[in-house]
N, C-alpha and C positions, 0 to 999 in steps of 0.2 A: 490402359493404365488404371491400377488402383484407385476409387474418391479421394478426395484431397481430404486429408486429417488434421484439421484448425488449433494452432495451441490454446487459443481459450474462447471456442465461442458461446454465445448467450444458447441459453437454452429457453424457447419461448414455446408457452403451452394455451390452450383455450382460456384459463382465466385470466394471462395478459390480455388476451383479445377481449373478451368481453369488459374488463377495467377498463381499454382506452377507448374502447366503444361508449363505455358509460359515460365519460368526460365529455367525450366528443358530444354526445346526445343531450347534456346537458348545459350547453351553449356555455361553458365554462373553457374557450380557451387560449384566454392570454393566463399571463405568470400571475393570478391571483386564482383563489377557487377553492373548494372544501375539499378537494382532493390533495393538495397542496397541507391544508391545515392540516389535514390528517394523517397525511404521510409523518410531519413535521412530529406531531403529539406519539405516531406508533414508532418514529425513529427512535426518539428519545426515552422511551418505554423501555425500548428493547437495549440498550445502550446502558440504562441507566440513569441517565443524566436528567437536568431540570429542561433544558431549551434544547432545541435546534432549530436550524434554519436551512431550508434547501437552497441550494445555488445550482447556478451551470456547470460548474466545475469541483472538483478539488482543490484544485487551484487557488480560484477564487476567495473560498473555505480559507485557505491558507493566507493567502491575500490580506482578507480581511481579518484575519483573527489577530496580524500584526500589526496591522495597522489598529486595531483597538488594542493594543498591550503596549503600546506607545514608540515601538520601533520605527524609526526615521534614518535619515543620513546620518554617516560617523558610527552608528551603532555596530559593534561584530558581533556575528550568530552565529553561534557554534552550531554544528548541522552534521548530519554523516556524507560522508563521503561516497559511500556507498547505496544510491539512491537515484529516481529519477529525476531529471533534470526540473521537472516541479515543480518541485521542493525547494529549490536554491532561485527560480526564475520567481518566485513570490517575492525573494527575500529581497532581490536585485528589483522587484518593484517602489518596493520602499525606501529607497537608496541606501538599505543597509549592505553591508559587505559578510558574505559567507566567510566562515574560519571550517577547514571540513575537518574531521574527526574520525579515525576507522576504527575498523570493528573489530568484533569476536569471531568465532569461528561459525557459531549460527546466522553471520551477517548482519546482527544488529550492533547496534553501537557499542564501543566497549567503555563504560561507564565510569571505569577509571582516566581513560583517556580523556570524556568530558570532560571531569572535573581539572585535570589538571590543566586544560584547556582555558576554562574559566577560570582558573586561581592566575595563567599568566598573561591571559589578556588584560585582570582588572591588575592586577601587578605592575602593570605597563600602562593604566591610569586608561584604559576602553573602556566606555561601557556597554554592559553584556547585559540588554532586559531580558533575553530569550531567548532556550535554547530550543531546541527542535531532534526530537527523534523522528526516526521512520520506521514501523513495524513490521519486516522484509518480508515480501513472499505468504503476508498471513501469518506471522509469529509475532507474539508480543515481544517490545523489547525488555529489559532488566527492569521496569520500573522500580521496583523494591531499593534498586538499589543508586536508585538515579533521584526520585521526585524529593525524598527530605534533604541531601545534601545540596539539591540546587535552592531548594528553601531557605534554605543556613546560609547561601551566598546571596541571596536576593535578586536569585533569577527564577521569573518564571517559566512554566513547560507549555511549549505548545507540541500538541504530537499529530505526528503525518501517521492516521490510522487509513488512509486511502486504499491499503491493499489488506488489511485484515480485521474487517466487518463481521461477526461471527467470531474470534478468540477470543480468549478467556484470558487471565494469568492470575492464580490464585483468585479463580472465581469471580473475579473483575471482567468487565469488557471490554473490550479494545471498542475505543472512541470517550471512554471515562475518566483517562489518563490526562493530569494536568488541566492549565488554568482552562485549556478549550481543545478542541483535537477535533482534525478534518478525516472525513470521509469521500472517498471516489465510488460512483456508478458509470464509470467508464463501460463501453461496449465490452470489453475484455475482464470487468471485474468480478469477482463472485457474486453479488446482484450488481442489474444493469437500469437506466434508466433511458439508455443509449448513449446519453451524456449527460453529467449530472453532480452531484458534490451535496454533501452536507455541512455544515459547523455544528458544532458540538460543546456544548456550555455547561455549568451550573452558576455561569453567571449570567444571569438574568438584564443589567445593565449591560454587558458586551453581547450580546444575544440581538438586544433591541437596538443598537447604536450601527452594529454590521448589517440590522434589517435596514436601517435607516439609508447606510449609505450605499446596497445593493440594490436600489430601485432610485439613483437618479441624486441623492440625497436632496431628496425633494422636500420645499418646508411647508409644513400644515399651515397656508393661506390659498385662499379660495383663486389662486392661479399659478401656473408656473415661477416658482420662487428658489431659487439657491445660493445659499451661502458658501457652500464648496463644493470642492470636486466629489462628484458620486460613482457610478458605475452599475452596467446594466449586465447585472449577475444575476437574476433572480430564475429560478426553475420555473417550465409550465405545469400546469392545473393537467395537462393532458399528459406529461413524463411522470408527473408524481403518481398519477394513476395506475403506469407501469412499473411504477416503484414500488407502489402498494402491494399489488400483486405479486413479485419480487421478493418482498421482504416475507409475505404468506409463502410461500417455499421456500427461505431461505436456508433452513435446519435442512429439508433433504437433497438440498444444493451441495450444502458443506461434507454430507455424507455421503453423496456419491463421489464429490471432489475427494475426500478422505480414502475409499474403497481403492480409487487410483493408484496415489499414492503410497497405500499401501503393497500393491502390485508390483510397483518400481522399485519401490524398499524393499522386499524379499527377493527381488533379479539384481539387486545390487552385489551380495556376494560373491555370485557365479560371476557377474560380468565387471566386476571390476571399479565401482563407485560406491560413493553414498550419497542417503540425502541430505540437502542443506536445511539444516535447523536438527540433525540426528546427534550432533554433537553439542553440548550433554543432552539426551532427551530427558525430561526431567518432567514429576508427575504434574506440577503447579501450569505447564504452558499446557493447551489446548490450541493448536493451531487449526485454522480454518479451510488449508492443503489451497487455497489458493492456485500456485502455481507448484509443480511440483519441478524441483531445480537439483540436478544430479552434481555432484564433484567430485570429477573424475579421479585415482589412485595416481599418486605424483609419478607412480611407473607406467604409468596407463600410455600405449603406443600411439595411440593419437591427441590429435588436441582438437576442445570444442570446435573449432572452425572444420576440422575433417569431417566431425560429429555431425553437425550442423547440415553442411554439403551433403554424407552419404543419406543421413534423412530424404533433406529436400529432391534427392535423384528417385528416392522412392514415393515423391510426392507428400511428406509427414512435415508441417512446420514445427521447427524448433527457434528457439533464439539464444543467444550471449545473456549472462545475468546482465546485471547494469554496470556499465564501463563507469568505474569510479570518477566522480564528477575534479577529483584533482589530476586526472589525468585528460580531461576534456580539455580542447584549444578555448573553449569559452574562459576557463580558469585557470588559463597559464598562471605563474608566480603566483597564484593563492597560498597565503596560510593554510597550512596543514596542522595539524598533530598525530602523526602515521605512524601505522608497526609491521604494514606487509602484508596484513592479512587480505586485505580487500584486493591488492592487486594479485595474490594468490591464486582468490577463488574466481576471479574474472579471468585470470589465465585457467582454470581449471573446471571450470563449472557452464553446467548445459540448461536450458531449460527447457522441457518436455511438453509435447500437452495433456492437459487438464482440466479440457472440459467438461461438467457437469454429462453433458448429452453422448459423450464418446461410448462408443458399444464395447463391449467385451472381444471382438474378435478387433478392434481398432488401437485396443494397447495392445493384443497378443502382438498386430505387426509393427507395433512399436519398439517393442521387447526383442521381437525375432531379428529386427533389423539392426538392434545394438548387437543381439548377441552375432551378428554376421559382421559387425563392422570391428568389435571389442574383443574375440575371439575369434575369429576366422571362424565364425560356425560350430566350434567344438564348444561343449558343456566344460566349463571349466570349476577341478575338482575343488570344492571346500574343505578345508580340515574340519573334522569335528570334535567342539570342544567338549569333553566330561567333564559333568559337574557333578559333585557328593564323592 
């Protein structure tokens, strides 16, 4: 049988190894350490922003970014629908109740949806301190057209940038957006810390308060002392070291991850898909190709789950995008604000792999294997369009 073909695994080289050799050598390893600080000072570098804070999770990141923006019980937070489960388990940490929200056809939120969203929760006397995008797949979402009108209503943005670390949108970066925005180093993410999270600030006071309460919220006297509940989030000295490293390849991560995707995007005409985030491509987004996520042609004779199976016979992982969290049993009778799209591209959409490390003969059999499963094997003719 063929090697097994990973849909996203890390790609680790000699300078991880020597980075966590160095932590290690430097008896730095519990969750404090100048590996630790350094990651925090190069994250925020490269991001933009004034603060970060490393955590165990995304999650977490997320976690606490709500609980500093003051969300509690009774609060509804608009959120996409469209997203991993997360996203909304942060929200349900804080007793607040998700309202889901779907997309556009690139999968992120459709911004008009939002707002109409928040005009009829606060309509209906809810309050809405915050809403929540998630930036699919490595695509920024709409901000342009989302961050001043949630301003005008007096909600602020926290955005789940966990899966697109490295985009742009109109020259911004993803994790710059709104009042704070989390980052994922999940095993599978474009950089890895094996497990790991960031928060993401230019607020300096929510920066320091989420440090506060990610280590125990412990109070400066000279013993074990707490006023409230805390939480043992904090990153080690010896993953941020692997993060370090990580982030120093992160540009030729994105570039081979891009190289992929472009691969799959030019076998899309023959074989009968496209990729998700290709409609509109538009020159302002810089996606980070992440995950590259095909959607199948609504005549397309199979469906992802066939997709999926004839892969995995060839030994190739693929997966389902993410099953819209208003269809999940966790969110039975959830508020929505729907239009169809999300459970669209969940009936119609494959996700491929894309990892950094994949060799060039490892997407040919990825390719060769759609076009056997999407075509019976035959090159299927494109018309060609003239232009002038």
């Amino acid at each position: 049988m063929n090697s097994r073909i990973l849909l996203s695994q890390a790609t680790v080289t000699e300078t991880e190894e020597n980075a966590v050799l160095r932590a290690l050598r430097s008896g730095w390893v519990a969750p404090v350490g100048p590996e630790l600080e350094a990651f925090e000072k190069e994250m925020a570098e490269r991001t933009g922003v004034s603060h970060a804070l490393a955590l165990s999770s995304g999650t977490a990141a997320l976690h606490l970014a709500l609980l500093r923006m003051g969300v509690g019980p009774g609060d509804r937070i608009p959120v996409p629908t469209l997203t991993f489960v997360a996203t909304t388990n942060a929200i349900a940490y804080t007793g607040a109740t998700p309202v889901f929200v779907d997309c556009l056809p690139d999968g992120n939120i459709d911004p008009v949806l939002l707002l109409h969203s928040i005009d009829t929760l606060q309509a209906a006397g809810h309050r809405v301190p915050v809403a929540i995008t998630v930036d699919l797949m490595g695509r920024c979402a709409n901000y342009q057209e989302i961050e001043a009108p949630l301003q005008e209503r007096g909600v602020e943005l926290l955005a789940d940038a966990a899966e697109s670390l490295g985009a742009t949108l109109n020259g911004r970066a993803a994790g710059s957006f709104g009042k704070a925005a989390a980052i994922s180093f999940n095993g599978n993410k474009i950089m890895t810390t094996s497990g790991g999270g960031m928060l993401l600030s230019n607020d300096a006071e929510l920066i320091d308060t989420a440090r506060y309460l990610s280590t125990q919220a412990r109070q400066p006297a000279p013993w074990y002392q707490h006023t409230e509940i805390g939480y043992n989030y904090r990153l080690s000295n010896i993953l941020a070291a692997l993060g370090r490293a990580q982030l120093g390849r992160l540009d030729q991560l994105i570039q081979r991850r891009t190289e992929i995707r472009d691969r799959y995007a030019e076998a899309g005409g023959e074989l009968g898909y496209r990729l998700l985030g290709d409609v509109p491509e538009t020159a302002e987004h810089r996606e980070n190709a992440w995950l590259s996520t095909i959607v199948l042609d609504e005549a397309s004779p199979v469906t992802p789950s066939e997709v999926i199976k004839a892969l995995e016979q060839e030994n190739i992982e693929a997966r389902h995008i993410w099953k819209p969290m208003h269809l999940q049993p966790l969110h039975a009778g959830s508020l929505g604000f729907l239009n169809g799209v999300s459970e669209d591209l969940f009936a119609r959409s494959v996700t491929l792999p894309s990892g950094a490390g994949l060799s060039e003969s490892d997407i040919e059999r990825v390719i060769d294997s759609l076009r056997r499963l999407l075509t019976g094997g035959r090159r299927r003719q494109v018309a060609a369009v003239r232009v002038g």
